[in-house]
C-alpha positions, 0 to 999 in steps of 0.5 A, a space after each residue: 387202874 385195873 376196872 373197865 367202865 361201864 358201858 352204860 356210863 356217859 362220856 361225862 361220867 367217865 371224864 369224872 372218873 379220869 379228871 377224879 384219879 388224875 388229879 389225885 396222881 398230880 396233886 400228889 406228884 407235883 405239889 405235895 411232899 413226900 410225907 403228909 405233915 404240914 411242910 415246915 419250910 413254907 412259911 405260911 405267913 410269908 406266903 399268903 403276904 405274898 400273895 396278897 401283894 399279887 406275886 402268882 406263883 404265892 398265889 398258885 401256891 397257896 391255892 395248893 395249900 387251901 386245896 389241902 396239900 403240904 398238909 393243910 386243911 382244905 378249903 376249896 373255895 380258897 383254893 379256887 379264889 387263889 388259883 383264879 388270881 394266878 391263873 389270870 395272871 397267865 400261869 399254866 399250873 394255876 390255869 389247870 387246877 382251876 379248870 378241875 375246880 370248875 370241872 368238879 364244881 370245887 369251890 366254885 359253880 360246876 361249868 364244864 364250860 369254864 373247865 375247858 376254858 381255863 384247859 385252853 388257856 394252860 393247853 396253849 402254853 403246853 401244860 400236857 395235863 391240860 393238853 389231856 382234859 382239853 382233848 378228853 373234852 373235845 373227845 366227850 362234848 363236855 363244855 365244848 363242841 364235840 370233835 374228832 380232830 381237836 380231840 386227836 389234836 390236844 391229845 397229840 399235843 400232850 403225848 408230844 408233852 410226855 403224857 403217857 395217857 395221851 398216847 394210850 388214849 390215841 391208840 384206842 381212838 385209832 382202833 374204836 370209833 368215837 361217836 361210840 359213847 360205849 367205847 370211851 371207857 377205854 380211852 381213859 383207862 391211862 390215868 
């Protein structure tokens, strides 16, 4: 990503922006096959029984497929409700997507708040992406306090974790103050 920010956007609008790509990258990486045609060797069906039945990682996994992955349509609010299950059930991935839903308001209400609360709960099992948003959070003052030392501890964590975007972004802290909203842009160039 080649485009600075503007200086004039707000620290939520550039977390937006960084939660927007990153979940794109991730989405694709991590739960889509290589070609966009429904995968064939995920029985529908099976799964969503599955799921029902309260197996998480069928219910993490058809939130994947509500939210449009494996070639399925999309539905988010699917997608949310599924996620919220296995989520609650403990599993990181499932924590972390859900906290993007409720970070962009997708299928479920916007709550930066909630956002960061399921980033937590996915951070403490060290979940790298969520170690991110919690320290880009913490960085912004979106749906948490802002501070200094927990956004230079999540994105420890995460880098620690082989996120390579939190590494960068600890660099640009190290050379820019936070407090400076005119400065963020720089710190999420990474994703």
């Amino acid at each position: 990503m080649g485009i600075l920010f503007g200086a004039v956007l707000s620290p939520s609008v550039i977390l937006t922006a960084a939660i927007l790509i990153a979940r794109e990258t991730l989405a694709a990486e991590a739960a889509r096959p290589s070609d966009s045609a429904p995968d064939k060797t995920i029985p529908f069906e099976e799964l969503r029984k599955d799921a029902e039945q309260g197996n998480e990682k069928a219910e993490y996994l058809l939130g994947c497929c509500y939210n449009g992955d494996h070639g399925f349509s999309k539905d988010s609010v699917e997608a949310a409700k599924w996620w919220e299950r296995a989520a609650a059930k403990g599993l990181a991935d499932a924590q972390y997507y859900l906290g993007l839903s409720y970070y962009l308001g997708q299928g479920v209400p916007k709550d930066a708040t909630a956002a960061a609360k399921w980033w937590r709960m996915a951070a403490g099992q060290e979940h790298a992406e969520a170690q991110y948003f919690l320290g880009l959070s913490y960085c912004a003052g979106c749906g948490v306090p802002k501070s200094l030392a927990l956004t230079i501890f999540w994105l420890n964590k995460s880098a620690e974790n082989g996120d390579k975007a939190a590494l960068k972004a600890l660099g640009k802290l190290d050379r820019r103050p936070v407090d400076n909203h005119s400065n963020l842009e720089a710190i999420h160039m990474g994703r």
